[in-house]
C-alpha positions as CSV (number, residue, x, y, z in Angstrom):
1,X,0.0,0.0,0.0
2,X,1.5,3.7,-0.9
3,X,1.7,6.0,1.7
4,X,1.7,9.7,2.4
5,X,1.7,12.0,5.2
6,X,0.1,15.6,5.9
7,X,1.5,18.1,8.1
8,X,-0.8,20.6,9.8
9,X,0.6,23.6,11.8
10,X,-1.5,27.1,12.9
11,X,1.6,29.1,12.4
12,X,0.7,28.5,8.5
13,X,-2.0,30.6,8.3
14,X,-3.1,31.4,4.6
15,X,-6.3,34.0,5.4
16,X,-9.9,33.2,7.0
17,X,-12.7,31.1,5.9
18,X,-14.9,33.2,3.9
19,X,-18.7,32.2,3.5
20,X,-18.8,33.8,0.3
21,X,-17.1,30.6,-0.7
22,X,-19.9,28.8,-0.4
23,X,-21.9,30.7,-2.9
24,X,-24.1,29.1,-5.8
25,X,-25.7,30.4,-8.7
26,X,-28.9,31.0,-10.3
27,X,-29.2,31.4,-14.2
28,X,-32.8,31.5,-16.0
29,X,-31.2,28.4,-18.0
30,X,-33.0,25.6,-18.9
31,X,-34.9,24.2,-15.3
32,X,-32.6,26.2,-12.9
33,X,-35.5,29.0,-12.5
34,X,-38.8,27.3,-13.9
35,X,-39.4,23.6,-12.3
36,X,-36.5,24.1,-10.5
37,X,-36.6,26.7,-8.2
38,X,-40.4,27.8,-9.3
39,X,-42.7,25.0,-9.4
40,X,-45.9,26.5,-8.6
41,X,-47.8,23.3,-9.2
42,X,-45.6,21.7,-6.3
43,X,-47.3,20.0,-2.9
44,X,-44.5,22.2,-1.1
45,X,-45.2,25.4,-3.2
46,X,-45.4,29.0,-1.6
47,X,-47.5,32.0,-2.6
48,X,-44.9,32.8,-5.0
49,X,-44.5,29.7,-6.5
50,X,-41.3,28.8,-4.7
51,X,-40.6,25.0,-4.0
52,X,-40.5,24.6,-0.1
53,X,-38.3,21.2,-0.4
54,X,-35.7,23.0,-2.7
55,X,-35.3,26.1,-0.5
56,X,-34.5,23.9,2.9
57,X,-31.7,21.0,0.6
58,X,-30.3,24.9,-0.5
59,X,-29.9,25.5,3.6
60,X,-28.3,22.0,4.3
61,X,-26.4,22.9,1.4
62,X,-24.9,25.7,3.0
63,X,-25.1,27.9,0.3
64,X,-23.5,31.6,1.5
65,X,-24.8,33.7,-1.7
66,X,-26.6,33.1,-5.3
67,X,-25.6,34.9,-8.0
68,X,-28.6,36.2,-10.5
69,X,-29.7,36.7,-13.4
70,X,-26.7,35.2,-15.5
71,X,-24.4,34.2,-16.9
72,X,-24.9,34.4,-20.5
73,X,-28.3,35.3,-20.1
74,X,-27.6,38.3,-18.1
75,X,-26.4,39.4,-21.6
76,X,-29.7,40.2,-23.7
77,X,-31.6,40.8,-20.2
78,X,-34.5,43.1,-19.4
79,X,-34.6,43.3,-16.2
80,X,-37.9,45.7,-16.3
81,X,-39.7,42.9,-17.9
82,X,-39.7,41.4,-14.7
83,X,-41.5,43.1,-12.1
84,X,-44.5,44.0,-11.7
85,X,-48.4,42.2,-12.2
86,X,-47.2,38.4,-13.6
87,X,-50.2,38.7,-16.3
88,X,-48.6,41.7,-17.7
89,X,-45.3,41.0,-18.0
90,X,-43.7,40.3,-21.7
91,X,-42.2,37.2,-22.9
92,X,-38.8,37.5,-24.9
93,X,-36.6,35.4,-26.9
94,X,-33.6,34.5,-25.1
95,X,-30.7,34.2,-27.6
96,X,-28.0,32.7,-25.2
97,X,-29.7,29.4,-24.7
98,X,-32.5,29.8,-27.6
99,X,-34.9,29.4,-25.4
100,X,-38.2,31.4,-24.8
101,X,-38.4,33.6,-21.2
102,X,-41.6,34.3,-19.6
103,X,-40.1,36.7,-16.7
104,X,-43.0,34.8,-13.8
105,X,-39.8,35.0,-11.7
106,X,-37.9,38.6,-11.3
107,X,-35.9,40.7,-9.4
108,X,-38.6,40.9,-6.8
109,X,-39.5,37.1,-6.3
110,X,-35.6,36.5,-6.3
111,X,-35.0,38.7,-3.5
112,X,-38.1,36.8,-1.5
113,X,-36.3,33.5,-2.5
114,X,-32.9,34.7,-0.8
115,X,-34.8,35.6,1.9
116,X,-36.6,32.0,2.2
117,X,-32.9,30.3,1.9
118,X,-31.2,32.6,4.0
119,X,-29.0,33.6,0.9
120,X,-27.1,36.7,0.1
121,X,-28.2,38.1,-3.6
122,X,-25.3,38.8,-5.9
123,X,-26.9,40.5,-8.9
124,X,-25.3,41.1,-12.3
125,X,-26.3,43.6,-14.5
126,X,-26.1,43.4,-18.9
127,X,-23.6,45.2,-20.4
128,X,-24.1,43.1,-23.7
129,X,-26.6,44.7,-25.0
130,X,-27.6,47.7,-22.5
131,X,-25.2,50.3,-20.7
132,X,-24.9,52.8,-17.7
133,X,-28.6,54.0,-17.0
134,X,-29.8,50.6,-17.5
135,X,-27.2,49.4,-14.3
136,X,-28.0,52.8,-12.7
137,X,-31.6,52.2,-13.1
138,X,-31.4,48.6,-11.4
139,X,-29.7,49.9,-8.4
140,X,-32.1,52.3,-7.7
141,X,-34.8,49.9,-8.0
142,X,-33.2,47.6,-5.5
143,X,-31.0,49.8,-2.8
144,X,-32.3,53.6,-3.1
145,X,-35.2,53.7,0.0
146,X,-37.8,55.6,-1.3
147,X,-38.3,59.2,-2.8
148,X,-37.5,58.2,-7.0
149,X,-39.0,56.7,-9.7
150,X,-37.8,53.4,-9.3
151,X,-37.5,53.0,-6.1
152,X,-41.4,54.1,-5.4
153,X,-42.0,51.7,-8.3
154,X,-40.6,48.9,-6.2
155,X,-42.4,49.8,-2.8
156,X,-45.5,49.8,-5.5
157,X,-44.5,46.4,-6.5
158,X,-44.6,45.4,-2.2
159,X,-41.3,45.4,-1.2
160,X,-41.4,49.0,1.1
161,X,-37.6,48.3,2.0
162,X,-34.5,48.3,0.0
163,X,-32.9,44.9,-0.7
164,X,-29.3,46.6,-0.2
165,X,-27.8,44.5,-2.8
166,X,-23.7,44.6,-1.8
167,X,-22.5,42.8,-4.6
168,X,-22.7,43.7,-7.9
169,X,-21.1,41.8,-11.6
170,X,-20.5,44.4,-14.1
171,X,-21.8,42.1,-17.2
172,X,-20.8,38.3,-17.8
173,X,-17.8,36.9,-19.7
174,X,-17.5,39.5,-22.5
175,X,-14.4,38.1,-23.7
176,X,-16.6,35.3,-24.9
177,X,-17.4,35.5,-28.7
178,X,-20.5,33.6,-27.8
179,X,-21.7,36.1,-25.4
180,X,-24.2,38.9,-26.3
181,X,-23.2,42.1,-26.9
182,X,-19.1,40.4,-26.9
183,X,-16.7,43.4,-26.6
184,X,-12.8,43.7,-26.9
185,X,-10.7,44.5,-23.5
186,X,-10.6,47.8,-24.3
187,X,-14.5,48.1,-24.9
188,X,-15.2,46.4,-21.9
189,X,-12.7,48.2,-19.6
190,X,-14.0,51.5,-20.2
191,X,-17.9,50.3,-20.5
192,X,-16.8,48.6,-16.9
193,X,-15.3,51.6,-15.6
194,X,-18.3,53.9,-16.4
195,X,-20.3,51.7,-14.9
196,X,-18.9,51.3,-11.6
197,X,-17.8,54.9,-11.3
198,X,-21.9,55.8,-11.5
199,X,-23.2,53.4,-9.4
200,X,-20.7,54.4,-6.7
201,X,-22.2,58.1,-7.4
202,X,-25.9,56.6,-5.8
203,X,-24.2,53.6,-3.4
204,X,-20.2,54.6,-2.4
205,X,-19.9,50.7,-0.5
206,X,-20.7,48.9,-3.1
207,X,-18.7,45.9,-4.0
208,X,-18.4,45.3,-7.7
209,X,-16.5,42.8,-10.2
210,X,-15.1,43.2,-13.4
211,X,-15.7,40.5,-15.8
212,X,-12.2,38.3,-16.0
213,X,-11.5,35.2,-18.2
214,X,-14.4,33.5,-19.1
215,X,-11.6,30.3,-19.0
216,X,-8.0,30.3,-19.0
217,X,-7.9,28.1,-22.1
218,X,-9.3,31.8,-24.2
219,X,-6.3,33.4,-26.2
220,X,-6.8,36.3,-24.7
221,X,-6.3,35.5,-21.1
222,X,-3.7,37.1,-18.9
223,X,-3.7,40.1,-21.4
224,X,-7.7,40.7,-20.9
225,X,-7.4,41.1,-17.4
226,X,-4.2,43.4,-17.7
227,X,-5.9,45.8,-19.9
228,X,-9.6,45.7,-18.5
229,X,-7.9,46.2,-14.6
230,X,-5.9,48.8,-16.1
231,X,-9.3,50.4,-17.2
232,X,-11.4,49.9,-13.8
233,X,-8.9,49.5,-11.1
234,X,-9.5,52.0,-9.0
235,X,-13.4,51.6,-9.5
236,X,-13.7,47.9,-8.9
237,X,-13.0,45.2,-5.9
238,X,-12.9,42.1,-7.6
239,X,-12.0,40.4,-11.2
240,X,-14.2,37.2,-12.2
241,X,-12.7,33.8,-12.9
242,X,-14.6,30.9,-14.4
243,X,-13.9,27.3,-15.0
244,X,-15.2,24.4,-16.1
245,X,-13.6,20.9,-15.6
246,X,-14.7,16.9,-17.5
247,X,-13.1,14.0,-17.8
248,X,-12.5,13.7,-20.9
249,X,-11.5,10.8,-23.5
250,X,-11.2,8.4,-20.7
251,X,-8.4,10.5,-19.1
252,X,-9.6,10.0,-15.5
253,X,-6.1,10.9,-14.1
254,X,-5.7,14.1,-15.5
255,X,-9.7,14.4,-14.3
256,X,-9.0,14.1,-11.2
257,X,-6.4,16.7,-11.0
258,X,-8.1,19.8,-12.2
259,X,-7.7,21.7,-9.3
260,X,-3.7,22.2,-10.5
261,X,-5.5,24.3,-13.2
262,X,-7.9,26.1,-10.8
263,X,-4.4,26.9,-8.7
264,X,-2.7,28.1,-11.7
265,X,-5.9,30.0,-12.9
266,X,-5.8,32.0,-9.3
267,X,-2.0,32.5,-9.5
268,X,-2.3,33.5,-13.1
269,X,-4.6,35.9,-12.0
270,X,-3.3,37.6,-8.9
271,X,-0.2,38.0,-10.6
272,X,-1.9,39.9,-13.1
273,X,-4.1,41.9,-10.7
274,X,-0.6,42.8,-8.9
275,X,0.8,43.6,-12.1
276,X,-1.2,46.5,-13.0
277,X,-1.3,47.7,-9.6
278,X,2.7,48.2,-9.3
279,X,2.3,50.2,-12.6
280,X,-0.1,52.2,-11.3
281,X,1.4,52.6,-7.8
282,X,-1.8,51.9,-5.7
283,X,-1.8,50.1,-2.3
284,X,-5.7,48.6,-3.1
285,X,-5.4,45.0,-4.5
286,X,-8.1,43.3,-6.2
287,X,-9.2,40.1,-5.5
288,X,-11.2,36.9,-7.1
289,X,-14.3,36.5,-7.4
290,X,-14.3,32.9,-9.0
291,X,-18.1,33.3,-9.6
292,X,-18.5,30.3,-12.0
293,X,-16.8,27.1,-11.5
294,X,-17.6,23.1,-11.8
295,X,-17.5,20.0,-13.6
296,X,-19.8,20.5,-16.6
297,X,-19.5,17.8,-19.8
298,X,-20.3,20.3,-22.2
299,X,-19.7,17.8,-25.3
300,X,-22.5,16.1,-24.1
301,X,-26.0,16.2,-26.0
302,X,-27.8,18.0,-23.1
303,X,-25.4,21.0,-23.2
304,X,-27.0,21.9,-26.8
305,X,-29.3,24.7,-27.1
306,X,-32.7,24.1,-29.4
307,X,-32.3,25.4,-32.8
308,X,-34.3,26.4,-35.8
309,X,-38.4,27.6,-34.2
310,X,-38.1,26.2,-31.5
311,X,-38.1,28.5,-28.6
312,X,-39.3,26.6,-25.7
313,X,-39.5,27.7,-21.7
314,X,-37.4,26.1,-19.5
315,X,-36.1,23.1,-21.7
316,X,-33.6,20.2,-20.4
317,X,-30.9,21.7,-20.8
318,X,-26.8,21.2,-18.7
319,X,-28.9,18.3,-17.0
320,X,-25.3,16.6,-16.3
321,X,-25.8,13.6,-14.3
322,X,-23.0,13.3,-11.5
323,X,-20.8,9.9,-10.6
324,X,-18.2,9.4,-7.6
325,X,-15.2,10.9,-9.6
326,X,-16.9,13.9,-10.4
327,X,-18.0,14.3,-6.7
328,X,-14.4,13.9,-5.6
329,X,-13.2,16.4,-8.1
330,X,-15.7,19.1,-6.8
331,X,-14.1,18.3,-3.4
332,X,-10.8,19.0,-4.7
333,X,-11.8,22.5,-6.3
334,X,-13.1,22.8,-2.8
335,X,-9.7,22.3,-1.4
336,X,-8.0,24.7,-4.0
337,X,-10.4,27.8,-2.8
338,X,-9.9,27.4,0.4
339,X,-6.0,27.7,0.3
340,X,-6.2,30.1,-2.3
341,X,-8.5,32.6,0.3
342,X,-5.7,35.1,0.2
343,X,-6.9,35.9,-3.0
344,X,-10.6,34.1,-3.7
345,X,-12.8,35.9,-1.6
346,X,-16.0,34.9,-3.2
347,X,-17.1,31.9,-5.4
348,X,-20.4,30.3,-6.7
349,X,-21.0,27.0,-7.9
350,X,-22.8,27.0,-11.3
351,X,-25.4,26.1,-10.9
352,X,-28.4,25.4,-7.9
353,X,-30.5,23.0,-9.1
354,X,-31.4,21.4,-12.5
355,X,-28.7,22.7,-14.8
356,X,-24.9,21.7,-13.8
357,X,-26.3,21.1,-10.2
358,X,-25.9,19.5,-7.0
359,X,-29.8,18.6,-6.6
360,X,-32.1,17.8,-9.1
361,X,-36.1,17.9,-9.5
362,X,-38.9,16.0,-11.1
363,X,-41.7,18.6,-11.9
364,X,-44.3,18.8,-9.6
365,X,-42.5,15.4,-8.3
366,X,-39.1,14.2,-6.3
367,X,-35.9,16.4,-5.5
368,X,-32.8,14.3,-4.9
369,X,-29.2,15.2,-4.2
370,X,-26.2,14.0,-6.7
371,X,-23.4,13.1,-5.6
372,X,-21.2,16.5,-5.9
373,X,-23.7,17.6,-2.8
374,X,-22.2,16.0,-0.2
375,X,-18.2,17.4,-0.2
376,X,-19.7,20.9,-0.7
377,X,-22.4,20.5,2.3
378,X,-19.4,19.4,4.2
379,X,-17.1,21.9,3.5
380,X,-19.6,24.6,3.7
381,X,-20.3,23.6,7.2
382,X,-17.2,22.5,8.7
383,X,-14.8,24.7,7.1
384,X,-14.7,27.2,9.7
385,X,-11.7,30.0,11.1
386,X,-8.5,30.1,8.8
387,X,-7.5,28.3,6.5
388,X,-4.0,26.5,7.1
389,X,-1.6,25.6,4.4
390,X,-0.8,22.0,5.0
391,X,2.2,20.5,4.0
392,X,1.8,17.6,1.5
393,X,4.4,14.6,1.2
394,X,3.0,12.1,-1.4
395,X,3.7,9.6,-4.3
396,X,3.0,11.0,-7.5
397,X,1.4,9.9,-10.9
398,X,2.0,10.6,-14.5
399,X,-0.8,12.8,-16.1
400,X,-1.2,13.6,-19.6
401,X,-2.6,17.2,-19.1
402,X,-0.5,18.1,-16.1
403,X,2.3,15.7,-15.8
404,X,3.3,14.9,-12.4
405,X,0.8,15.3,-9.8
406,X,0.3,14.1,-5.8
407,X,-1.3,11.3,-5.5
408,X,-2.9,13.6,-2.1
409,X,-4.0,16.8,-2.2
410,X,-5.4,18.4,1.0
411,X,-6.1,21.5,3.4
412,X,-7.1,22.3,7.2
413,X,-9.3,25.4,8.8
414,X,-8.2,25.8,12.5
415,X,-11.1,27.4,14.5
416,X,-9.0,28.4,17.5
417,X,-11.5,29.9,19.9
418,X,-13.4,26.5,19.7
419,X,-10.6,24.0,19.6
420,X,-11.7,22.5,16.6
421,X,-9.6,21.2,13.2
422,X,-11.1,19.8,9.8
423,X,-8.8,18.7,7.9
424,X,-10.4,17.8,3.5
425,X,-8.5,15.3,1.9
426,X,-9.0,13.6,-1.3
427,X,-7.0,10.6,-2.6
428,X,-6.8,11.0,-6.7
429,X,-5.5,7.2,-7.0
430,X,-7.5,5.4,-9.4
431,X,-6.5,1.7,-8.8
432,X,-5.4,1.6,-4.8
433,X,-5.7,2.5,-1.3
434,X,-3.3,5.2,0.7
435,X,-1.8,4.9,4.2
436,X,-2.4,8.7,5.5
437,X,-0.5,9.7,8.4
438,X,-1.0,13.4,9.7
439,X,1.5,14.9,12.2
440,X,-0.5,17.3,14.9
441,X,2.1,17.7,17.1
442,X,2.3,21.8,16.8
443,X,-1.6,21.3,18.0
444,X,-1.2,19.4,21.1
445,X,-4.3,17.1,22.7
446,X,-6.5,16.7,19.6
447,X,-8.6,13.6,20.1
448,X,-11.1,12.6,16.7
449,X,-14.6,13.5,16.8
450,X,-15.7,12.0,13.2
451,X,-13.7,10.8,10.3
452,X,-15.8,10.2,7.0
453,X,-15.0,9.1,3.3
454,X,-17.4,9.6,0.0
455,X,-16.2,6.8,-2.4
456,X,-17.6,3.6,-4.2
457,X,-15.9,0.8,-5.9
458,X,-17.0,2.0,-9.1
459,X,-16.3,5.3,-9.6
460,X,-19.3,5.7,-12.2
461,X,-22.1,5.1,-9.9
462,X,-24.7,8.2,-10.2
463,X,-27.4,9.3,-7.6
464,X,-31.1,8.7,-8.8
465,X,-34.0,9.8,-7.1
466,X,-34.7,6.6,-5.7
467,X,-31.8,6.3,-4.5
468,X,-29.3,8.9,-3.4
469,X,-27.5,7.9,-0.4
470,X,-25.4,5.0,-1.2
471,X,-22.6,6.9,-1.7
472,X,-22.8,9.4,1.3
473,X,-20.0,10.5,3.0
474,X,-19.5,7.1,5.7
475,X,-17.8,6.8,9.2
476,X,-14.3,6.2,7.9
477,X,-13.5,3.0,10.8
478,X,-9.6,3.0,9.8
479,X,-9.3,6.7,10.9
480,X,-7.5,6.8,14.7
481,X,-5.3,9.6,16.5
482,X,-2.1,8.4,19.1
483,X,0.4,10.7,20.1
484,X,-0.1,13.6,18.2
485,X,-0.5,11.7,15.1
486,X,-3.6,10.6,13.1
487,X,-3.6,7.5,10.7
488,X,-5.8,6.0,8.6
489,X,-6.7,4.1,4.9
490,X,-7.9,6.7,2.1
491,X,-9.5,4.2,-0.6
492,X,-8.8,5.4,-4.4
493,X,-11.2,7.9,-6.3
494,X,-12.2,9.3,-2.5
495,X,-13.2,12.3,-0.8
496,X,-12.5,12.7,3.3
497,X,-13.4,14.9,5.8
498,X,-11.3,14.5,9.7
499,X,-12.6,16.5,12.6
500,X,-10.9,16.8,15.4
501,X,-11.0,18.9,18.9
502,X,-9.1,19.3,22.1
């Protein structure tokens, strides 16, 4: 049996655990909004047409914030077209996913949905195909108290109180040729910089992100985010990342190591936030808001948009299907935000429910959890304090996209004030167990209060709705702590979470 050891120390302290890491996103995109989310014809239905069963699996999710209304549909958006008496509101093509929108869910039943979930809205705003007044226009609707057009509007509409909206995205991956209204660096920069530097003029504390890399596969990235920071630096708080990660062609291996990319994606990044600040001589650094990121197959047949006339609501669409590996691999992008929380200081899986999603729902029927829910309900509970850089001593394995990789890959958050260390752990072998030991010696008395493990002998298995628990995370037995040191059997293709306490 291989072995490897982890070493935890709180003098290694990389920054604190940030709840915005926890985030989620909601896109009107195939079922994520309509029989997702909305299922008015649901036993569990509210007033608004809200499913009761999705909002509480969203709280034992743990999810921090939701970003809204896109992604790529954020784009072509009207937001105006969705507030107001449902019968009167307009239906519009949407051209990012050819689909047809019938605005029954807006701004205002969004913000009543965060409320339900106990979620923080993070609202993005189309500068694809509309501008400054348009952004302006939507802040005032949701922060400005009373007293303006669009604020008394909204008070009209029933919501006398301001949502106070924090954080805002200026527009969605316009380096993307795809997107709506696509613009060059340049475009965007200043379009950005406009932007933010009015909606400061009604809201000063704002926090707002400029759109970064929509991957950092595009040619343009590195050089994008030089030239649009160098545009809205002074003006903005964060840059975007996104990323997207399949196994593909069989190539489990390199699968299973797609956090190295997401590390090298934050590096590449920071370094070129900190670039742009040294030319311009500012003590303000910018940080990452990696607001889209998971395993999505987008090869696959549900990733393809209708075509031709047909424009349908809500269609199947993203409706990936999640095994073991993939679970295991959302673990390990776990792992690589949390020690990168120097720099990420928000994040949101893409997406809720439905499309690319951690739960799924029949309409007007069952809601089930895949398997990429469990490392992210863990982590989103457990991960707690700061975040400790732990030192990893492992065998490594030959990949074809990444060469060389630990076998391991790991972090800690030590909450001091309660005693209390969880350490994630995932084991990328493919074919055989590994012999963890951990040295806790710089954090004296530690006894083990719970030592679990998500894995299956075959790696493929997928959740259903009749059955979704077989591969929860299990009481790891092997797990045990004796003089300052823990040991224990990591089987292949798994995901672990150790808690322990003084």
């Amino acid at each position: 049996m291989l072995s490897a050891s982890l070493t935890v120390d709180p003098a290694f302290r990389v920054g604190p655990v940030r709840r915005r890491t926890f985030g989620s996103f909601v896109e009107h995109l195939g079922r994520c909004v309509y029989s997702g989310i909305h299922d008015p014809g649901h036993p569990t239905a509210d007033a608004d047409g809200f499913r009761g069963d999705v909002v509480e699996l969203t709280k034992e999710l743990g999810i921090s914030s939701v970003r809204y209304p896109g992604g790529n549909f954020v784009s072509g958006y009207r937001w105006e077209d969705g507030i107001g008496p449902r019968d009167q509101r307009p239906s519009r093509l949407d051209l990012a996913w050819h689909s047809t929108e019938p605005n029954l869910v807006g701004v205002d039943e969004f913000m009543r949905w965060t409320a339900l979930s106990g979620t923080e809205p993070m609202m993005a705003v189309n500068l694809g195909t509309r501008g400054v007044q348009e952004a302006l226009d939507l802040l005032e609707y949701c922060n400005v108290r009373s007293g303006t057009y669009w604020s008394d509007l909204r008070r009209a509409n029933g919501a006398p109180q301001p949502y106070d909206v924090r954080m805002w995205c200026l527009g969605n991956e316009m380096d993307g040729p795809w997107q709506i209204g696509h613009k060059t660096a340049h475009e965007y920069g200043r379009l950005a910089a406009e932007t933010a530097r009015a909606m400061r003029m009604v809201d000063p504390g704002l926090e707002l992100v400029a759109c970064g890399s929509s991957s950092s596969a595009m040619p343009t990235f590195g050089e994008w985010e030089r030239i649009v920071l160098d545009e809205t630096y002074e003006h903005v708080d964060y840059i975007s990342a996104h990323a997207y990660y399949a196994e593909e062609d069989g190539d489990l291996g390199s699968f299973l190591a797609s956090a190295v990319d997401m590390d090298h994606f934050v590096s590449s990044v920071a370094a070129a936030a900190d670039g742009v600040r040294a030319h311009k001589k500012l003590a303000k650094r910018i940080h990452i808001s990696f607001d889209e990121w998971n395993v999505w197959y987008q090869k696959r047949a549900e990733s393809r948009p209708p075509t031709g006339h047909d424009w349908p609501v809500a269609p199947v669409l993203l409706e990936d299907r999640y095994n073991v590996a993939d679970a295991v691999v959302v673990g390990n992008l776990l792992i690589s935000l949390l020690r990168n929380t120097d720099r990420v200081h928000a994040a949101s899986l893409a997406q809720l429910v439905n499309v690319i999603a951690p739960m799924m729902t029949e309409p007007g029927g069952r809601l089930w959890r895949q398997t990429t829910f469990h490392p992210f309900a863990q982590a989103s509970q457990l991960a707690v304090g700061e975040v400790l850089q732990v030192a990893v001593e492992a065998p490594t394995y030959e990949t074809a996209r990444f060469g060389d990789v630990p076998l391991l890959d790991a972090v800690a958050t030590w909450d001091e004030p309660a005693g209390a260390l969880t350490v994630f752990v995932v084991n990328r072998s493919t074919d055989g167990d590994v012999r963890l030991d951990v040295d806790l010696r710089a954090l004296p008395g530690l006894r083990l209060v719970e030592a679990t493990t998500l894995s299956n002998p075959d790696h493929t298995w997928v959740a259903s709705p009749d059955d979704d628990v077989s591969v929860a995370p299990r009481p790891n037995a092997s797990v045990a702590v004796a003089d300052g040191r823990l040991g224990g059997t990591l089987p292949p293709v798994s995901w672990s979470v150790l808690r322990l306490a003084v």
